[in-house]
Every structure is written in C-alpha cells, then in structure tokens.
N, CA, C and O atoms as a Tripos MOL2 file, in Angstrom:
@<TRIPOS>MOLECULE
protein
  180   179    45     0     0
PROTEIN
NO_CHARGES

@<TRIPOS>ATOM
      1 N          59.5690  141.9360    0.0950 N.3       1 UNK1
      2 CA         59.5160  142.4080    1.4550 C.3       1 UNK1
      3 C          60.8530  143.0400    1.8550 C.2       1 UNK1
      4 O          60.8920  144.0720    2.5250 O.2       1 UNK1
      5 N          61.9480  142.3960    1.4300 N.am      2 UNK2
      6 CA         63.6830  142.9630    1.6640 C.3       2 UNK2
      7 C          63.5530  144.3110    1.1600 C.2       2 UNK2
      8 O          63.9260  145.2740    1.8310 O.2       2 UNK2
      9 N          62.8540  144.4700   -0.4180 N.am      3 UNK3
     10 CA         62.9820  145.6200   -0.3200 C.3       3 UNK3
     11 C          62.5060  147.0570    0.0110 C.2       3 UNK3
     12 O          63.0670  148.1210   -0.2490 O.2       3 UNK3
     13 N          61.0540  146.7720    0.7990 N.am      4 UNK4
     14 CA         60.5750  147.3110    2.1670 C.3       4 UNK4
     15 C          60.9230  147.6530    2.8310 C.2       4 UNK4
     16 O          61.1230  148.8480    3.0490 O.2       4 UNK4
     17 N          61.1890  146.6520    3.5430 N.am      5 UNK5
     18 CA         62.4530  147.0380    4.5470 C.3       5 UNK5
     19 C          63.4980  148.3260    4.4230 C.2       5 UNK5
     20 O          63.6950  149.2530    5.2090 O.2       5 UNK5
     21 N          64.1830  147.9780    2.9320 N.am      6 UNK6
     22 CA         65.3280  148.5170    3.3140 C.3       6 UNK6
     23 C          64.7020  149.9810    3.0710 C.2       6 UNK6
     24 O          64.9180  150.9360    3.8180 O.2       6 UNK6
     25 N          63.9230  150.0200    1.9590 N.am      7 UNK7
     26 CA         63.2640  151.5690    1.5920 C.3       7 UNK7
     27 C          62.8490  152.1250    3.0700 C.2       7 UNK7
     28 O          63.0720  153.3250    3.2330 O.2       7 UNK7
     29 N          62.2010  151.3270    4.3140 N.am      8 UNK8
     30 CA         61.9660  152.0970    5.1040 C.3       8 UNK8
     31 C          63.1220  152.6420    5.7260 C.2       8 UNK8
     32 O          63.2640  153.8340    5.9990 O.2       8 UNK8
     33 N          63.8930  151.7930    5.9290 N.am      9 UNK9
     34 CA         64.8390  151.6650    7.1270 C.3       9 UNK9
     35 C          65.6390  153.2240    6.6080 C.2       9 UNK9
     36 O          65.9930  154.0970    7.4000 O.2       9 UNK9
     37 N          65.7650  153.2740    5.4350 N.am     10 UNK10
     38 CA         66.3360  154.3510    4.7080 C.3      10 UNK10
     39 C          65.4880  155.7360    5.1710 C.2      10 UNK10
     40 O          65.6040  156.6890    5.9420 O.2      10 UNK10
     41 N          64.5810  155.2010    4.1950 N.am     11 UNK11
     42 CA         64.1080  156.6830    5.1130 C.3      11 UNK11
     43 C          63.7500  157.5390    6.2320 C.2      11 UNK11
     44 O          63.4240  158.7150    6.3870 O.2      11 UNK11
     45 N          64.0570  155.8100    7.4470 N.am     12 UNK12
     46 CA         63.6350  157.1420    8.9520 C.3      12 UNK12
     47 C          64.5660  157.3290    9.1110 C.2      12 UNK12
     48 O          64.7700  158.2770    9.8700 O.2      12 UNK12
     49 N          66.0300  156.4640    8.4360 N.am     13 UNK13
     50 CA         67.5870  156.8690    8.8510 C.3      13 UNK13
     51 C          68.7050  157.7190    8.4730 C.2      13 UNK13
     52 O          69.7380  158.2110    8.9280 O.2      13 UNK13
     53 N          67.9980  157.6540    7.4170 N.am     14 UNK14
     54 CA         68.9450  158.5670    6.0870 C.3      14 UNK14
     55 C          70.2270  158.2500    5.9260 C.2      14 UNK14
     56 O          71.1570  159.0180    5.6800 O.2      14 UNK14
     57 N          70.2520  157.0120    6.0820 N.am     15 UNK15
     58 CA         71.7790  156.2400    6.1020 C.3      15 UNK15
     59 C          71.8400  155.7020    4.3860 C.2      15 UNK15
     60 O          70.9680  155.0840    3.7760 O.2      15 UNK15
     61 N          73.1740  156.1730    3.8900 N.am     16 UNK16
     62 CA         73.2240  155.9450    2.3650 C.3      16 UNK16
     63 C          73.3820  154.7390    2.0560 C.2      16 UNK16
     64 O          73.6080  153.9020    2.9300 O.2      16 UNK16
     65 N          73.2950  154.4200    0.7690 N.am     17 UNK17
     66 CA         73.2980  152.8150    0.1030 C.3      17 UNK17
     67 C          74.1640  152.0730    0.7010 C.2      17 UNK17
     68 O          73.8520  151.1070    1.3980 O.2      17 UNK17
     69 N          75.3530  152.4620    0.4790 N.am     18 UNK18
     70 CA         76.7810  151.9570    0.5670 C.3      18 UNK18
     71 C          77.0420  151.7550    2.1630 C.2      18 UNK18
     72 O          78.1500  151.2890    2.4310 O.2      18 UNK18
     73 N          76.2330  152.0220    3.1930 N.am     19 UNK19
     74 CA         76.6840  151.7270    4.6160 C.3      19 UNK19
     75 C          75.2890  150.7870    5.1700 C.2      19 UNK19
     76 O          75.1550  150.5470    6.3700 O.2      19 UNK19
     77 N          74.4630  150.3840    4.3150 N.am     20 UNK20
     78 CA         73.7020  149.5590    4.4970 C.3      20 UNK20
     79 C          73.4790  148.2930    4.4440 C.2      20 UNK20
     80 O          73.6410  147.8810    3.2950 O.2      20 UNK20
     81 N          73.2230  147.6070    5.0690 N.am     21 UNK21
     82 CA         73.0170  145.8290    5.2510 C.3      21 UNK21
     83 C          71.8040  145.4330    5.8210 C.2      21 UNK21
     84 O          71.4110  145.8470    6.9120 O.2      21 UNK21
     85 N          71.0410  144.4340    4.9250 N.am     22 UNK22
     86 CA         69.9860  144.1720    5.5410 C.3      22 UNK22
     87 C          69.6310  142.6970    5.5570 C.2      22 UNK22
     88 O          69.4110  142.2240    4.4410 O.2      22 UNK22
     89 N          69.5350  141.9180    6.5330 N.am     23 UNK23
     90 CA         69.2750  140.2310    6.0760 C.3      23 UNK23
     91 C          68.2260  139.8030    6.8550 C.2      23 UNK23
     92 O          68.3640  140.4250    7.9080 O.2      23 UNK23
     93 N          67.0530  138.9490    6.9640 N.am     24 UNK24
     94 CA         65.9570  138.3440    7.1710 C.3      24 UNK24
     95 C          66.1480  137.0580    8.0170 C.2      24 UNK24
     96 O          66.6950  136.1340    7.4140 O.2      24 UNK24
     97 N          65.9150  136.9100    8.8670 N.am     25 UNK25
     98 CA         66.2510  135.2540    9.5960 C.3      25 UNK25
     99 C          65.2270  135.1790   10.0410 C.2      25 UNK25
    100 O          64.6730  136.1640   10.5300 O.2      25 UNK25
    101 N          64.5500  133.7080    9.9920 N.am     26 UNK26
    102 CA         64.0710  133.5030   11.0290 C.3      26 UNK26
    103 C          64.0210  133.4150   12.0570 C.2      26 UNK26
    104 O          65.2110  133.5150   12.3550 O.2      26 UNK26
    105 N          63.2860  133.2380   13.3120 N.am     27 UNK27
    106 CA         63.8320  132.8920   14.5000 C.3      27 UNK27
    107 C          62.7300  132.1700   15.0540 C.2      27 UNK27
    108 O          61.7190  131.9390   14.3930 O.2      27 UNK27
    109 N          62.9000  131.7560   16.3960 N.am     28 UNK28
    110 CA         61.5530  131.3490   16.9780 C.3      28 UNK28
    111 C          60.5650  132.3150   18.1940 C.2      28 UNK28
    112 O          61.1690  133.0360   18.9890 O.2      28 UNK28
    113 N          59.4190  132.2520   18.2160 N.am     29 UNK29
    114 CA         59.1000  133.3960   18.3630 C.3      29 UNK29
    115 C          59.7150  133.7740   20.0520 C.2      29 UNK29
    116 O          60.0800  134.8280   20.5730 O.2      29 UNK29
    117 N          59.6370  132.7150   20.4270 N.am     30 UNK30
    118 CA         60.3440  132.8930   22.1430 C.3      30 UNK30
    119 C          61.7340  133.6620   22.3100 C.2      30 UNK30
    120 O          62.0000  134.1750   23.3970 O.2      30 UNK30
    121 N          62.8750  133.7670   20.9260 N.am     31 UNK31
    122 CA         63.3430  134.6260   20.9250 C.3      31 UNK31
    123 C          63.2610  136.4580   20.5160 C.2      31 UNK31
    124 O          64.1060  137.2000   20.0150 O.2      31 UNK31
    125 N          62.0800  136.6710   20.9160 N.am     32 UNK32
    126 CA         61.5550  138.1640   20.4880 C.3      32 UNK32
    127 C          60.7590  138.6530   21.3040 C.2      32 UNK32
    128 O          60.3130  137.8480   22.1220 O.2      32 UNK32
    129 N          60.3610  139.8500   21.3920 N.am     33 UNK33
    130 CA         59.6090  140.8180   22.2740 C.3      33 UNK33
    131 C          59.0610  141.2830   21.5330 C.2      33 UNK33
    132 O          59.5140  141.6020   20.4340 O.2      33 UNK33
    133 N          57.6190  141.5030   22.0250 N.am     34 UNK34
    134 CA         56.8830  142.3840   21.3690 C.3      34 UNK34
    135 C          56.5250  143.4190   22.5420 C.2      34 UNK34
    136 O          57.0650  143.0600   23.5880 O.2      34 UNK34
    137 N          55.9160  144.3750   22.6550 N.am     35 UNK35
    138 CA         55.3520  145.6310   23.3310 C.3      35 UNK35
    139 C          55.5400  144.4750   24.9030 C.2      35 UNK35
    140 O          54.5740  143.9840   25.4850 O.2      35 UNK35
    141 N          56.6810  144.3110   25.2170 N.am     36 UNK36
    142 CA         57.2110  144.4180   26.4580 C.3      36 UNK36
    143 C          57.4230  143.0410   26.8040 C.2      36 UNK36
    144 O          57.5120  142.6420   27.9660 O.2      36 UNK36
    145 N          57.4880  142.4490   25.9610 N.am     37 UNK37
    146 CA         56.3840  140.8000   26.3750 C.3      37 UNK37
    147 C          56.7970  139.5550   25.7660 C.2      37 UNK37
    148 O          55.7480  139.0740   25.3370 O.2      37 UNK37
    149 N          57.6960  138.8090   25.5060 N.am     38 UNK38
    150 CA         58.2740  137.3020   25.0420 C.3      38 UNK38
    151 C          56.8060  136.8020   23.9470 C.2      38 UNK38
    152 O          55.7470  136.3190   24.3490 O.2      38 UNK38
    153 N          56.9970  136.9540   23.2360 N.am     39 UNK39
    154 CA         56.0650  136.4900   21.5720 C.3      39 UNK39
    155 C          55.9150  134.7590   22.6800 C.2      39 UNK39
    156 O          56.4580  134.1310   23.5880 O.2      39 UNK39
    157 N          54.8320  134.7380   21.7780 N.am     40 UNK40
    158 CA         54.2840  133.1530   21.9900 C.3      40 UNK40
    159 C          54.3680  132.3930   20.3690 C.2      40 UNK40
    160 O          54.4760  132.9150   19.2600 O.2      40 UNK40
    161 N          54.2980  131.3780   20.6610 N.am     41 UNK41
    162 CA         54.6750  130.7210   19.3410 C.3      41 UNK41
    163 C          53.7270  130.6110   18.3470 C.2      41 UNK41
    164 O          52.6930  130.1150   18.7950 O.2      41 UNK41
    165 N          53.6740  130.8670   17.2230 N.am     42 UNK42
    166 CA         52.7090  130.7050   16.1100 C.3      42 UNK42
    167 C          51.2500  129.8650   16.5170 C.2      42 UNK42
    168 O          51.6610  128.7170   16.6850 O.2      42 UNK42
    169 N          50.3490  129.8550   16.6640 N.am     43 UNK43
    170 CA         49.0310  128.8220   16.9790 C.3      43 UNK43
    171 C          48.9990  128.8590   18.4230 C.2      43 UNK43
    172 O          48.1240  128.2180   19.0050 O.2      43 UNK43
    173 N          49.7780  129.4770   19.0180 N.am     44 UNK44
    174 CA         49.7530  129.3070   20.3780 C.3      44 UNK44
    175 C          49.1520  130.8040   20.8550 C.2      44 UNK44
    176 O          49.8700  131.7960   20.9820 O.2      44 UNK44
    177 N          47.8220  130.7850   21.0760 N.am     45 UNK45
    178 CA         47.5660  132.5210   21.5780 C.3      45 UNK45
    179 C          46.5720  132.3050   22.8910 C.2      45 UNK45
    180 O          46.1660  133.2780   23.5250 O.2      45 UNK45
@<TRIPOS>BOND
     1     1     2 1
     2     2     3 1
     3     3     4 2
     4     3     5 am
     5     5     6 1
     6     6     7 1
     7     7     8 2
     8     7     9 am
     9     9    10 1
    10    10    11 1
    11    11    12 2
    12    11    13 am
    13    13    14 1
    14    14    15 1
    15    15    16 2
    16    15    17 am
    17    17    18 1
    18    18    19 1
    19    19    20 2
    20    19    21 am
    21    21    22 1
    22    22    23 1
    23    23    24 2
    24    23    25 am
    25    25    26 1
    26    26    27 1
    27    27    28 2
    28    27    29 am
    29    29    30 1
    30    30    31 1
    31    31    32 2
    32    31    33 am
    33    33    34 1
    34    34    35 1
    35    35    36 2
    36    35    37 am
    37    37    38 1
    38    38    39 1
    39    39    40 2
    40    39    41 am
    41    41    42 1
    42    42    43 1
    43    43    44 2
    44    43    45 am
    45    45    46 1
    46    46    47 1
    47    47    48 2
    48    47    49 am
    49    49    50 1
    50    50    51 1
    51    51    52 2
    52    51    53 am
    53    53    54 1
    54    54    55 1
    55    55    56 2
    56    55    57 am
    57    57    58 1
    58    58    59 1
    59    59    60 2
    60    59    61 am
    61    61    62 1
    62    62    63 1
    63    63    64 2
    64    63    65 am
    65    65    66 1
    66    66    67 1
    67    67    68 2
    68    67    69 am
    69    69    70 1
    70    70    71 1
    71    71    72 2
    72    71    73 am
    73    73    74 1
    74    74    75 1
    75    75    76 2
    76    75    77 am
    77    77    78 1
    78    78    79 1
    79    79    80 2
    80    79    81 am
    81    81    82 1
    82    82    83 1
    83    83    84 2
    84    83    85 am
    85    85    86 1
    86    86    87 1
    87    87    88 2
    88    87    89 am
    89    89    90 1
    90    90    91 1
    91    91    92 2
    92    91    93 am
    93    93    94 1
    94    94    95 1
    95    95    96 2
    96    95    97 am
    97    97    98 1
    98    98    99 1
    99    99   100 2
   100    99   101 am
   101   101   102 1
   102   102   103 1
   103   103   104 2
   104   103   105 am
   105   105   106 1
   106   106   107 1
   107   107   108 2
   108   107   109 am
   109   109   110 1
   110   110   111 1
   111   111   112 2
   112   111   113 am
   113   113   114 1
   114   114   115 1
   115   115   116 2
   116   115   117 am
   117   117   118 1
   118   118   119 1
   119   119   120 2
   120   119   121 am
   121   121   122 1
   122   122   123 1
   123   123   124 2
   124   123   125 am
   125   125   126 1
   126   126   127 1
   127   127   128 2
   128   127   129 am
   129   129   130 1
   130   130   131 1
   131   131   132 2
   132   131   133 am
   133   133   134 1
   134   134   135 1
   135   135   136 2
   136   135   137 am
   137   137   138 1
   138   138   139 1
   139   139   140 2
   140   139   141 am
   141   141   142 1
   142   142   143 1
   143   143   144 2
   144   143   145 am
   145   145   146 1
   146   146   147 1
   147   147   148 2
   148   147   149 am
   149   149   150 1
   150   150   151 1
   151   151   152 2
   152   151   153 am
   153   153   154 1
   154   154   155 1
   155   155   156 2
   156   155   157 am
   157   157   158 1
   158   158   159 1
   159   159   160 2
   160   159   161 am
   161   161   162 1
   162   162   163 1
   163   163   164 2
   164   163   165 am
   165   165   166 1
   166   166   167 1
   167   167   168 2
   168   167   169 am
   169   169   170 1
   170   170   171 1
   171   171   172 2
   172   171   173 am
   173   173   174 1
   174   174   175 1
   175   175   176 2
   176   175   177 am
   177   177   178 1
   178   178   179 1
   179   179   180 2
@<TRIPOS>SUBSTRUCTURE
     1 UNK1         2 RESIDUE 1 A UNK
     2 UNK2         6 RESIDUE 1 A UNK
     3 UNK3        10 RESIDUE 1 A UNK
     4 UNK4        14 RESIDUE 1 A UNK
     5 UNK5        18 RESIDUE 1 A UNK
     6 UNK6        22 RESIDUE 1 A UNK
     7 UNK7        26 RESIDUE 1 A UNK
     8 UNK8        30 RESIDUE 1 A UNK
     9 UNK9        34 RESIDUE 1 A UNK
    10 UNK10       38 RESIDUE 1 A UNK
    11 UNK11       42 RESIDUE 1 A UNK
    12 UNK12       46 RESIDUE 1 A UNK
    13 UNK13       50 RESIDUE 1 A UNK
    14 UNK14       54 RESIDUE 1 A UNK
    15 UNK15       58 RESIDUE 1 A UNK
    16 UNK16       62 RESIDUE 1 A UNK
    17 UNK17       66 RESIDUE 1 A UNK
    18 UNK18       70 RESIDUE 1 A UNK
    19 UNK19       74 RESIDUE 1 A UNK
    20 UNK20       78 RESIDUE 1 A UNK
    21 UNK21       82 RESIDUE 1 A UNK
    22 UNK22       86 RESIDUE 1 A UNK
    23 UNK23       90 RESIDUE 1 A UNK
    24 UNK24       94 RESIDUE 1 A UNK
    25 UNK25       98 RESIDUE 1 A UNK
    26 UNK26      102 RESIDUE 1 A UNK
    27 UNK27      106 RESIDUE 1 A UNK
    28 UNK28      110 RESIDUE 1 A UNK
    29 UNK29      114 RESIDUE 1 A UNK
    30 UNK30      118 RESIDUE 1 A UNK
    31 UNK31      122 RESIDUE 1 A UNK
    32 UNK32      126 RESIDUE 1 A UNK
    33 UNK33      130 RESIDUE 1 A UNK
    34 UNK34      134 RESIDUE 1 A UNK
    35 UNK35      138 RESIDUE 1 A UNK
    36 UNK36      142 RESIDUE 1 A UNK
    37 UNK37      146 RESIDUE 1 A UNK
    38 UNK38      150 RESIDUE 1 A UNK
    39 UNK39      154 RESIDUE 1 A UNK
    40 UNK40      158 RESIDUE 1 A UNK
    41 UNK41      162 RESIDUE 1 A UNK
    42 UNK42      166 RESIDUE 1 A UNK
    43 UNK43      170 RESIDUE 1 A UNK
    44 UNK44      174 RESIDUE 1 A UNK
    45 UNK45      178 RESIDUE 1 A UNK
C-alpha cells in the first residue's frame, strides 16, 4: 500500500525521489474529516 501511495503522490506532484517522505499512522477516526464531516469510529455508522 506505501508503495501506492507514494507512486500516486508522485505522479499528481511530480516531486522527485530524493524530496520525498512518506509514513502511515494510524489514528483514530475522530481525528479526521471526511467530505466536511469528523469520521465516526469504525462499527459506529
């Protein structure tokens, strides 16, 4: 999946190898937005 990511990220950015960083964290979903809107937590819909 990391390297998904970075292949996309590359190509809508065109930012070269060498100025790139990419790392994965989790989080919980209450820290995130989706289409305008505080995520609800996994099982919770």
């Amino acid at each position: 999946m990391l390297n998904q990511v970075w292949s996309m990220f590359q190509a809508h950015t065109g930012i070269a190898t060498d100025q790139l960083a990419i790392s994965l964290q989790e989080i919980p979903a209450s820290n995130a937005m989706e289409m305008g809107q505080i995520m609800h937590a996994v099982g919770h819909e």
